[in-house]
Each structure stands twice: as C-alpha cells, then as structure tokens.
Residue, then its C-alpha position, 0 to 999 in steps of 0.5 A: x245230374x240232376x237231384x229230385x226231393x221225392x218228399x216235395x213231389x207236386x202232382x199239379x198246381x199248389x204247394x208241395x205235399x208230403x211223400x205219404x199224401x201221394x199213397x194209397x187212401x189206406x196209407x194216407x188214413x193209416x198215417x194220421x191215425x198215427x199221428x193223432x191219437x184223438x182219430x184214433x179214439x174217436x174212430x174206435x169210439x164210433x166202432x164200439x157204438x156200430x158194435x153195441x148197435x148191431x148187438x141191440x138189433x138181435x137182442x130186440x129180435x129175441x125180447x120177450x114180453x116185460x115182467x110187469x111184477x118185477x118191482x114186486x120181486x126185487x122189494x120181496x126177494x131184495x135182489x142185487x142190482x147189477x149192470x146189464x146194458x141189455x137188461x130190461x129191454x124197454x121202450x124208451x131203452x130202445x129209443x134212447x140216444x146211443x151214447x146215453x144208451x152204452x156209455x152214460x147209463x152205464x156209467x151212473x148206474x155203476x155209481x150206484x151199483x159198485x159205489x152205493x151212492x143212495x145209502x151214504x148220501x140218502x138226502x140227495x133226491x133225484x130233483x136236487x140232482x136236477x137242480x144242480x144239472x140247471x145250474x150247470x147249463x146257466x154257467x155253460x153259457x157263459x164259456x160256450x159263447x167265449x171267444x177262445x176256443x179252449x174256453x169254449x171246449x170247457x163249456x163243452x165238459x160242463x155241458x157233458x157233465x150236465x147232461x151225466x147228471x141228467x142220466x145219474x137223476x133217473x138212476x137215483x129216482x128209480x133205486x129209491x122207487x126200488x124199481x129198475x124198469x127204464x121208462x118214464x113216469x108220466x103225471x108225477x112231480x119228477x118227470x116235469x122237473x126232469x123235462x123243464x130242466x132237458x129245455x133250460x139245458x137245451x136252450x142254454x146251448x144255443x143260447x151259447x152257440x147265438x151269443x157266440x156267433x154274434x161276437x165271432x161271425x162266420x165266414x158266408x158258406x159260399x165265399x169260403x168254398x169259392x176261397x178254398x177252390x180258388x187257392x192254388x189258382x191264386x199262389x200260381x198268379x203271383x209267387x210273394x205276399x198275401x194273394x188271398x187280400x186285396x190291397x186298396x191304395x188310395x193316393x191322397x193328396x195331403x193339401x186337399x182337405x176335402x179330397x181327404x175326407x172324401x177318401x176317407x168316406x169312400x173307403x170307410x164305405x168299401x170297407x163295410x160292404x167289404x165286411x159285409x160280404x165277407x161275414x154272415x149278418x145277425x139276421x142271418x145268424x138269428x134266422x138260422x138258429x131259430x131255424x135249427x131250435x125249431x127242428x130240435x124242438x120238433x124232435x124232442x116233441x115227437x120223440x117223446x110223445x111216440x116214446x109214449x105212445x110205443x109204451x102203451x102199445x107195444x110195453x102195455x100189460x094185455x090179457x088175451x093172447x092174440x094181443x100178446x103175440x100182436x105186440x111181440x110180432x109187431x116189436x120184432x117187425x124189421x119196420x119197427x126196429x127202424x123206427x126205432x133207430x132213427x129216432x135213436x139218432x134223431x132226438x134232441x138229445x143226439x143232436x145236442x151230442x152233436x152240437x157239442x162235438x161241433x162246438x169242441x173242434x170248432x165247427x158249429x156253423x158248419x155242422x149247423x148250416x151243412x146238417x140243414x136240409x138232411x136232417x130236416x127231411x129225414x125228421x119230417x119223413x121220420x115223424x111222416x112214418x112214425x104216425x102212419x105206424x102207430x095209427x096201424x098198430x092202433x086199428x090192429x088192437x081195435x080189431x082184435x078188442x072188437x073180436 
C-alpha cells in the first residue's frame, strides 16, 4: 500500500504546494489575510477610501452653493470649530488626494480642534511649520537611498510625517485667519511657501529614489519575467545545485603566463557584459526617472491651475440667477464629477503616496516601470478633457453675461 502526503500534491512541473494553494481563490485569499494581518489593514484601509469615495459622490450631488460670508460668521458669533470631513464642500476639498481627504486633514485638524494647539503654541506660524516640513525632506533623502530596506521604510515615515505637516500648516493658517473654507489663497506669502516647499519635497524623494538605484541597480524588466517563466523549466533539467547560474570554468594552465592573463581579460570581459545584461544602466536608470518627475510634474502643474480655474467658475460669487443655477447644474453634471475623481488620483500628491507605499514593500522600480505607459495616457487624456470642459463652461458664463 502505497501512502500519498495530501500537503505535497503537485499539479505539474515545479515545487510542491501547500494543500490550501490547490482551494478555491476565495480560499487561498482568506488564508493569507489570515496569516498577514498587514493585508488585512490594508485591504480594510482601501474599503474605507472606496466607502468614503462613494459617500462624497452624493454629498457633491446634493452641495448647494458656498456661504461666501461665513468668515463673517464665525469672527461675529465665534463659532466652535468641529470635524466634518464633508463639511464645506469646496473645490480644491473635492479635488484633493484621497488620503489627504479622510485621513490627514482630519487628522490635523483634531490637533487643532480637540488639543488647542493655536492657543498654547500661538508663536508656531504656518510658514515655521513649512520650514521644518523642508528639512524633513532634506533628511528623507538620505535614508530612502540606503541600501537596507528598513532603513528605507524609516525614510518612508518621515516622509509620511512631512507630508502630515504639510496638511497641519494649512489648518493652522486658516484657524489663525478665523476662516475654515479649504481653498487656496493665491498671491500671498504663504501660499509660495507652501507650493516651494510641496517641490523641494517632491524632488527630495526622487532624488532618494535615483541615489538609490544607482547604488542598487534593478534587474532588466525583460530578464526578470523571462527568469521567473523559465523557473520550474529549469528545476526539472537538473535535480541539485543552482540552476538558476551559470558556471564558466576555465582551465588555466599554471605555466603559461600569457595564457593566464589572457584568461583572466577574457572572462573580466564576460563578466561585464554579463553584468551589464543583467543590471539596467544609470542612462537607463536616469532616463526613467527624468521621465517619471516629468509626469509629476505635468500633474502638479494642471492639478493646480485647474483646481484654480474650477474656483473661479464653479465657487465664484455670481449675482444673476441664471448663473447661479448654471454653476450648481454644471458642479452635479456626472461628467463634472469625474473630473474631479480622476484628478483626485492623479495628482502629485497621490502619486507621491504611491511611491512611498512602493518604496516601503520594496517595489519602486517595479511601480515605476510598470505604472508608465497607463498613467501617462490616463494623464494626458485627463488634461485633454479637463481643458475641453473648462473652455465650455467658460463660453457657457460668456453667453449668459452677453444676455
């Protein structure tokens, strides 16, 4: 009688799985969210942002126009402050990343709110706060391009803490202004503080991310999946050793100098274009990066100028009536609302959420190289349609102030 382990079952070439990998997905999905609780939060965490998500859609749906004297109010009737993540639903509040949306804003302006911070550190400005949130991208750089990867998910924080403070320096600006609208304020002192230092913090992370790289070059993309299809093929040619290498054994004779160093050129040569086959090159490596700070960049720029210009058309203060209804048909248009999501996932400050989740599991080349070609046309079709919208809703105020 013959005696089978169900746990080593093999359903064809490579190495033997466990029993729960031949289940259902469902199975096999339940049980690594049992075993790593990090998928767990994460998972929940991307279910909280879908749930907040679809929460907004409706409150945008059902936003009346902005109370253009509320600063008025608060400075007369010296209204408490309380959180409301849907509270004063502006522009830019619409547009802005996610994260930053229902967990960071929130976040400072509890700090603000429950802890007081204005009244017992009434010294600490908004720009100081800015300051110390540059320095803090200084100093990110120098662990996000270190070798070890704890080291590198440190940088991470500290990046995560920086981009907190660049939450927490708006919330204290407005609570000093006594005006809790989330908009922009163009032309003053504090709005060039706050968009130099969202550069400098953007460029210290691919500045990390390049340094990195040039000490660690990635694998090319094309050799990695051509050694990853080509794995089990391998294990079942030979059954020992490292079939994954392959071993050059050159048979010197010991008495022929010449021979020997010819050798020894010879395979110092090998080995270099071995390496350079393996590796990406730092043209390549530059290249790619110029490439993806160029689309972040393109992002920041349109994000902002069309957070503007949404500003003025749509969170204007107007005085016919025809233009009032214009704006509240044109803000709960469906085509409206998603280009408003999109930009929502698509501005610097998401992606550089994205980098920095990539740069934590150890996956930016990867998340760079991969994310190219998509985000690269969903950018360009998103400003494409961003542009064609406002010039409409630009003619469509025109008509209506011709009338």
């Amino acid at each position: 009688m013959m005696v089978v382990d169900v746990r080593k079952l093999n359903n064809g070439i490579g190495p033997a799985r466990p029993v729960y990998q031949h289940g259902h997905f469902c199975v096999r999905a339940f049980h690594r969210l049992i075993s790593y609780p990090s998928y767990t939060l994460f998972l929940l965490f991307i279910i909280y942002l879908l749930i907040m998500d679809i929460i907004l859609y409706f409150k945008i749906r059902s936003r009346k126009l902005l109370d253009f004297n509320l600063s008025d109010t608060i400075l007369n009737q010296k209204i408490i402050h309380t959180i409301d993540i849907f509270d004063l639903l502006s522009i830019k509040k619409i547009m802005i990343e996610p994260i930053i949306h229902y967990v960071r804003s929130p976040l400072a302006e509890s700090l603000e709110t429950k802890l007081h911070f204005t009244y017992y550190f009434p010294f600490i400005s908004a720009n100081v706060i800015s300051y110390f949130h540059c320095f803090l991208s200084l100093i990110s750089i120098k662990f996000i391009s270190n070798e070890s990867l704890f080291r590198r998910q440190i940088g991470v924080i500290i990046f995560q803490f920086r981009t907190f403070l660049d939450c927490f320096d708006g919330v204290i600006y407005r609570a000093h202004t006594n005006d809790k609208r989330f908009k922009s304020y163009y032309g003053n002192f504090g709005y060039y503080v706050d968009a130099i230092s969202d550069i400098i913090g953007g460029t210290c992370l691919i500045i990390g991310c390049l340094l990195y790289f040039f000490k660690q070059r990635s694998f090319h993309t094309k050799l990695s999946i051509r050694t990853h299809s080509n794995k089990y093929s391998n294990s079942s040619v030979s059954n020992e050793g490292n079939n994954e290498t392959d071993l050059i054994i050159l048979n010197i004779d010991d008495d022929d100098i010449e021979a020997q160093t010819y050798s020894h050129i010879h395979s110092s040569s090998k080995t270099t274009n071995m390496s350079s086959n393996l590796f990406e090159t730092k043209q390549t490596i530059f290249i790619t990066l110029v490439l993806f700070s160029l689309r972040y960049s393109l992002s920041a720029i349109f994000w902002n100028r069309n957070v503007h210009a949404y500003e003025d058309l749509l969170d204007s203060q107007v005085d016919l009536s025809q233009q009032k209804s214009l704006q509240l048909s044109i803000l709960h248009s469906p085509l409206t609302i998603l280009i408003f999501y999109l930009w929502r996932y698509l501005c610097a400050l998401s992606i550089q959420d994205y980098l920095s989740f990539a740069i934590f599991i150890d996956r930016t080349w990867e998340f760079i190289q991969k994310t190219s070609t998509i985000y690269w046309c969903t950018l360009l079709l998103t400003i494409f349609l961003t542009e064609l919208h406002i010039n409409q809703i630009r003619s469509l105020f025109t008509v209506l102030a011709t009338k």
